[in-house]
C-alpha positions in Angstrom: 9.7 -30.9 25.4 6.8 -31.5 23.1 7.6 -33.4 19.5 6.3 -31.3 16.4 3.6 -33.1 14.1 4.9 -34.3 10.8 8.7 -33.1 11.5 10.0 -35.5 14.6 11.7 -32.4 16.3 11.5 -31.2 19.7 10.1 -27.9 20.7 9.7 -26.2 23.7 6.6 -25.4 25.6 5.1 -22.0 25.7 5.9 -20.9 29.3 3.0 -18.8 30.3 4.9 -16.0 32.0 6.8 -16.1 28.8 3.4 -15.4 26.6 2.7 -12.9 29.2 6.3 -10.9 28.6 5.8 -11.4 24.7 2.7 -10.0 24.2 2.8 -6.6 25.3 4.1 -3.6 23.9 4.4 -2.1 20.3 4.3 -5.0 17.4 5.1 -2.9 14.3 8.3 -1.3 13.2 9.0 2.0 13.6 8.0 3.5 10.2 4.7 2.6 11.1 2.3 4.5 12.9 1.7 3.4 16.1 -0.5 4.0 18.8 1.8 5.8 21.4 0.4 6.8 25.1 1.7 8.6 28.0 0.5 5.7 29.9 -0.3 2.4 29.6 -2.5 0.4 27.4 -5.8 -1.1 28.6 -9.2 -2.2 27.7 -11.1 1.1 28.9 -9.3 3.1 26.5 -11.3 2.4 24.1 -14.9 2.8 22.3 -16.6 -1.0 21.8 -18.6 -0.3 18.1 -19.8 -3.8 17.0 -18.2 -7.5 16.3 -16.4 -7.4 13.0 -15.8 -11.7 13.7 -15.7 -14.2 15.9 -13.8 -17.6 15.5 -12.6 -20.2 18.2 -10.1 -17.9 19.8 -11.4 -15.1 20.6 -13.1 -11.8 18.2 -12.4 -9.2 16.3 -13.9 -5.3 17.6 -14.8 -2.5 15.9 -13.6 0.2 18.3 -12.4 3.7 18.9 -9.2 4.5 20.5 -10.1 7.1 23.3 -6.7 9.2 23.4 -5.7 9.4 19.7 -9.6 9.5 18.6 -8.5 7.1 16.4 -10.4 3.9 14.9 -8.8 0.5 14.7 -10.0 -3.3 14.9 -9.2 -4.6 18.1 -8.6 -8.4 17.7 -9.4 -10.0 21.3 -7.6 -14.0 22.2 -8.0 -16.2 25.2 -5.3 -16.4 26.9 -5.9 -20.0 27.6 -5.8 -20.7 24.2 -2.5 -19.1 23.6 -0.9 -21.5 26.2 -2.8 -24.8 25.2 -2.4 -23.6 21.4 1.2 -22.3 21.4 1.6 -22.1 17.7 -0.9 -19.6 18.2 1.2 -17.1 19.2 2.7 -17.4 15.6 0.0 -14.6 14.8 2.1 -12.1 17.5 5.1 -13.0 15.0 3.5 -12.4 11.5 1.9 -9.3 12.8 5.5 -7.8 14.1 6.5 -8.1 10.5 3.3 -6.6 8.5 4.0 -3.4 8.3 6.8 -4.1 5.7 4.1 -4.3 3.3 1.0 -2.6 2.4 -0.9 -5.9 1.7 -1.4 -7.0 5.0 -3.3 -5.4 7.8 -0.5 -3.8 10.0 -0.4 -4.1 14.0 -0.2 -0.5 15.9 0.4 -2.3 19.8 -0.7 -5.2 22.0 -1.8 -5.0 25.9 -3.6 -7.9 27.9 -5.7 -8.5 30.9 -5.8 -11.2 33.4 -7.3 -13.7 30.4 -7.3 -12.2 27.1 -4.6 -10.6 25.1 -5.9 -7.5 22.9 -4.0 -6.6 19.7 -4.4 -3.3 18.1 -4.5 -3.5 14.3 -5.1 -1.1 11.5 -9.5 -0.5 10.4 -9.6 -1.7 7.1 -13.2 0.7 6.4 -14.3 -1.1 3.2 -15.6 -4.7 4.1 -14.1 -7.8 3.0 -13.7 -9.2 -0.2 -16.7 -11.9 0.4 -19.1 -8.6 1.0 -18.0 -6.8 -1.8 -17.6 -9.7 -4.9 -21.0 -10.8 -3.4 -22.9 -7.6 -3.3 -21.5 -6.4 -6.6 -20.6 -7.6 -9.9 -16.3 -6.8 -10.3 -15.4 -5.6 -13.4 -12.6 -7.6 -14.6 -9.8 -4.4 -14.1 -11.1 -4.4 -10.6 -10.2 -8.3 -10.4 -7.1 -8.4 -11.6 -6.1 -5.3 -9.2 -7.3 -7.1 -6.3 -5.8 -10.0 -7.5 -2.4 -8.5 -7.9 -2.2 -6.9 -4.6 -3.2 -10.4 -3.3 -0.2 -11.9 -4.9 2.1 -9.4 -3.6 0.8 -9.9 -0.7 1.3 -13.7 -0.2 4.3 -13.1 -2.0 6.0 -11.5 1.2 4.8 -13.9 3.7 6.5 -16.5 1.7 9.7 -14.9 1.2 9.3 -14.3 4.7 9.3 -17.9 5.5 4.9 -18.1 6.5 2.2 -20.0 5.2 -1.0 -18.4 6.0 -3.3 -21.0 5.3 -6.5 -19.9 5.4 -6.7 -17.5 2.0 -10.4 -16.9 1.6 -12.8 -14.0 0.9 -13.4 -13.1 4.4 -9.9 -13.3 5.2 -8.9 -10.4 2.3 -10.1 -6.7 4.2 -10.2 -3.7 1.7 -9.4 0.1 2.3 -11.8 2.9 1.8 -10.0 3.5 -1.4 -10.0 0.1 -3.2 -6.8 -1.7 -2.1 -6.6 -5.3 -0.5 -5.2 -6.4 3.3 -4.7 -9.7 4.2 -5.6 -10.0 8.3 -6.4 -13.3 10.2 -2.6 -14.5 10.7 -4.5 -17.3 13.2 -3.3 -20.4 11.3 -0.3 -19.0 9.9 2.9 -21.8 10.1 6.4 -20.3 10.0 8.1 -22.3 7.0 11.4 -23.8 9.6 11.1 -26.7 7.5 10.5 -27.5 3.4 7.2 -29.3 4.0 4.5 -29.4 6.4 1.7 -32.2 7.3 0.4 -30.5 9.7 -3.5 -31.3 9.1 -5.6 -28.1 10.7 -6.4 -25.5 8.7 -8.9 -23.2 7.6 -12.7 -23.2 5.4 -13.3 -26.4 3.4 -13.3 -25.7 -0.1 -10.6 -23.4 -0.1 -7.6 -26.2 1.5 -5.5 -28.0 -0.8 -5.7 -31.6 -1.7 -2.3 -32.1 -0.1 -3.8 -30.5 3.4 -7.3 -32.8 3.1 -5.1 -35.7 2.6 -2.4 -35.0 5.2 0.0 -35.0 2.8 3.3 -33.1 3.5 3.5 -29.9 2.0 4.8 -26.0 1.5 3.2 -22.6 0.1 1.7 -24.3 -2.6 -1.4 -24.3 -0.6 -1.8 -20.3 -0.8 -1.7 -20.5 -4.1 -4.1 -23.1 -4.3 -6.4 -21.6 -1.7 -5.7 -18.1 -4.0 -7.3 -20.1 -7.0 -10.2 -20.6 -5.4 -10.6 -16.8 -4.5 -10.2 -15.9 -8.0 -13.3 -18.1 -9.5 -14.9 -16.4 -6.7 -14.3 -13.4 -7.7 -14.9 -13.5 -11.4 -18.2 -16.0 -11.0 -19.9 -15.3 -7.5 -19.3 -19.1 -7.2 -17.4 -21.6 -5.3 -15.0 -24.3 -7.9 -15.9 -27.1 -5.7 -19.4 -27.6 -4.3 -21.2 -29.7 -1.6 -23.8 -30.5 1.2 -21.1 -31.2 3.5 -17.5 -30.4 4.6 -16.8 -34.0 3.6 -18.8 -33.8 -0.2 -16.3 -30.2 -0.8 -13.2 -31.4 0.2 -13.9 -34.8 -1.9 -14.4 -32.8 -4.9 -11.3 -31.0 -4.0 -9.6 -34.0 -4.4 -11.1 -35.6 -7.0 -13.3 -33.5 -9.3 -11.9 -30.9 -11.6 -14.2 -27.3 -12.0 -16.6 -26.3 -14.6 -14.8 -23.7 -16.5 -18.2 -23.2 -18.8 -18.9 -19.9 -17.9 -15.1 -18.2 -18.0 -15.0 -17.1 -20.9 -12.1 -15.0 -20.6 -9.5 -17.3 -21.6 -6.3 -16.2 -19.6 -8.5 -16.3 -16.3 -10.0 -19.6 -16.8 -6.1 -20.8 -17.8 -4.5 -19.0 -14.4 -7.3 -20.3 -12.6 -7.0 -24.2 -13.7 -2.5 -23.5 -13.3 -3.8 -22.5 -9.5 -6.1 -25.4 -8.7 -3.8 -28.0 -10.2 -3.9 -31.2 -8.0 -0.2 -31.3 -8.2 1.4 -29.2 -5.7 4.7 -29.2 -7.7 3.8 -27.8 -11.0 1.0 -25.7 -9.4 1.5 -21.9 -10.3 2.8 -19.8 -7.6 5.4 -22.8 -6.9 6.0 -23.5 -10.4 6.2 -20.4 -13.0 6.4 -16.6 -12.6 2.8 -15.9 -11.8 3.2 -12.0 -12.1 4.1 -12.9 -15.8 1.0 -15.1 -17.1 -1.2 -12.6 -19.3 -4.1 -12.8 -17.1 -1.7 -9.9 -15.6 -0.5 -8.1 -18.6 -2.0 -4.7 -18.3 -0.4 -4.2 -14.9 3.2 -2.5 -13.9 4.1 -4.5 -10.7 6.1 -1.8 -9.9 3.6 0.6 -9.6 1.7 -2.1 -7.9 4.1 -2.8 -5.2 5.0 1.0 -4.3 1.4 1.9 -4.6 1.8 4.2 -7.2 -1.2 2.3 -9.4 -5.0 3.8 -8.2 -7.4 1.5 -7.6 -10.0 0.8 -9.5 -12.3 -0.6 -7.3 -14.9 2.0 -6.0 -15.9 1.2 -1.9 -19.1 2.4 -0.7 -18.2 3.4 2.4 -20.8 2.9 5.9 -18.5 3.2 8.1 -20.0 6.5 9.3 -23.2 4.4 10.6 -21.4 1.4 11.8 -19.1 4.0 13.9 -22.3 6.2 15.5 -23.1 3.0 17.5 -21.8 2.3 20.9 -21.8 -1.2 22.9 -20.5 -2.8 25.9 -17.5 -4.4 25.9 -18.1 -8.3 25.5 -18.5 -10.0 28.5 -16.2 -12.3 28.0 -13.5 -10.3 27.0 -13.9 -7.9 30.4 -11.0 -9.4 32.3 
């Protein structure tokens, strides 16, 4: 038994026969649609494109399913990881539960070789969010879309008892018509108890105080991290600047952002309610966030069902990206 950090309870260890059972198989519901074959599931069934990522786990391929001529992102893990890293396998978890909402990137199946374990996700064709807010001025309809489909995306994980933890640009995909998925479930914690001080987590500059300090805490950090994204979004800039990981998450702490150039009142207001030091009267964990005015030309309802068009335009590559043809990596062979 192995004692969890922060909460003094016992867990069990990953077995790896167990990881090797869990993995496999369909991880969506069934009103999802899935990538169903006559026979089984491996790495040759599919077109390698390009790298859409790479992190300490494994990467994330660009690739075309052979059978249903279908194209997907095919996220690839070490094994190893899985069973050093158990929490890791929180990401299989999240990912069984995506397709209940359109705001997160949904999971069609999962296979695995002798060291990796593949899983086969929906191709989100329009980028992320960094690529587009950074190659293009948003108008401001076009931000407070993405930022509503971003809330009711977050919004689900934590109803759904999961902290993602690691909000940021690169982390929010868009469709080929303009509407937001949240992928990269890597450093997601399952909410089993109130508060958390568990101190890993994703991109400086985008962590909560609470996290830098290794203070306990709860979803607030979404919303915090959520903040952040936002002044992105509406200034091509980053709220809290450095040299360093160490300079960024200093002024996280300490320093407040230069609201100079919002002048939009309501999103400089949300904005400085999101990035509040104090986790407990932070909006998102304190307040109706659909209801500030920064929001007021919206109908969440429309919102949620996906009735409401986007108004973000995508200029849409995927046409090139998908005439290439490489190797399966290497290191992803077995």
């Amino acid at each position: 038994m192995a004692e969890d950090e922060g909460t003094g309870k016992k867990r069990k260890r990953e077995d790896p026969a167990a990881i090797h059972d869990d993995i496999s198989g369909e991880c969506s519901g069934p009103s999802n649609k899935q990538i169903k074959t006559t026979v089984p599931l491996t790495r040759d069934k599919f077109i390698f494109r390009s790298i859409l990522g790479e992190g300490g786990y494994g990467k994330v391929m660009l690739a075309t399913d052979k059978i249903r001529r279908e194209n997907v992102a095919l996220k690839i893990i070490k094994k190893k990881s899985l069973i050093s890293h158990p929490e890791s396998l929180v990401e299989h978890h999240v990912l069984k539960i995506t397709h209940n909402s359109r705001f997160l990137t949904h999971c069609h199946a999962a296979f695995q070789t002798e060291h990796h374990a593949y899983f086969v996700t929906e191709l989100a064709s329009g980028g992320d969010l960094h690529d587009y807010i950074y190659s293009i001025i948003p108008l401001r309809d076009s931000i407070v879309f993405m930022a509503a489909e971003i809330v009711c995306g977050l919004q689900f994980l934590h109803t759904n008892g999961i902290i993602h933890r690691d909000i940021k640009p690169d982390n929010i995909l868009l469709t080929g018509d303009g509407h937001i998925k949240i992928t990269d479930f890597g450093l997601c914690l399952c909410e089993s108890e109130e508060r958390f001080n568990a101190s890993d987590f994703g991109t400086p500059g985008y962590g909560a105080p609470e996290m830098i300090m290794g203070d306990f805490y709860d979803a607030g950090v979404d919303w915090f991290a959520f903040g952040v994204v936002l002044y992105n979004m509406i200034l091509q800039d980053s709220p809290f600047e450095g040299d360093t990981s160490e300079e960024i998450e200093i002024n996280v702490i300490y320093h407040e952002p230069s609201y100079e150039d919002l002048t939009d009142y309501a999103a400089a207001h949300i904005i400085s309610r999101l990035l509040c030091k104090d986790q407990s009267v932070r909006l998102g964990v304190n307040g109706k966030i659909r209801n500030h005015p920064f929001f007021s030309s919206l109908n969440w309802t429309d919102i949620e069902t996906g009735k409401a068009p986007s108004p973000v335009i995508i200029e849409n590559n995927m046409d090139v990206i998908m005439g290439q043809r490489i190797p399966a990596p290497r290191s992803a062979r077995n």
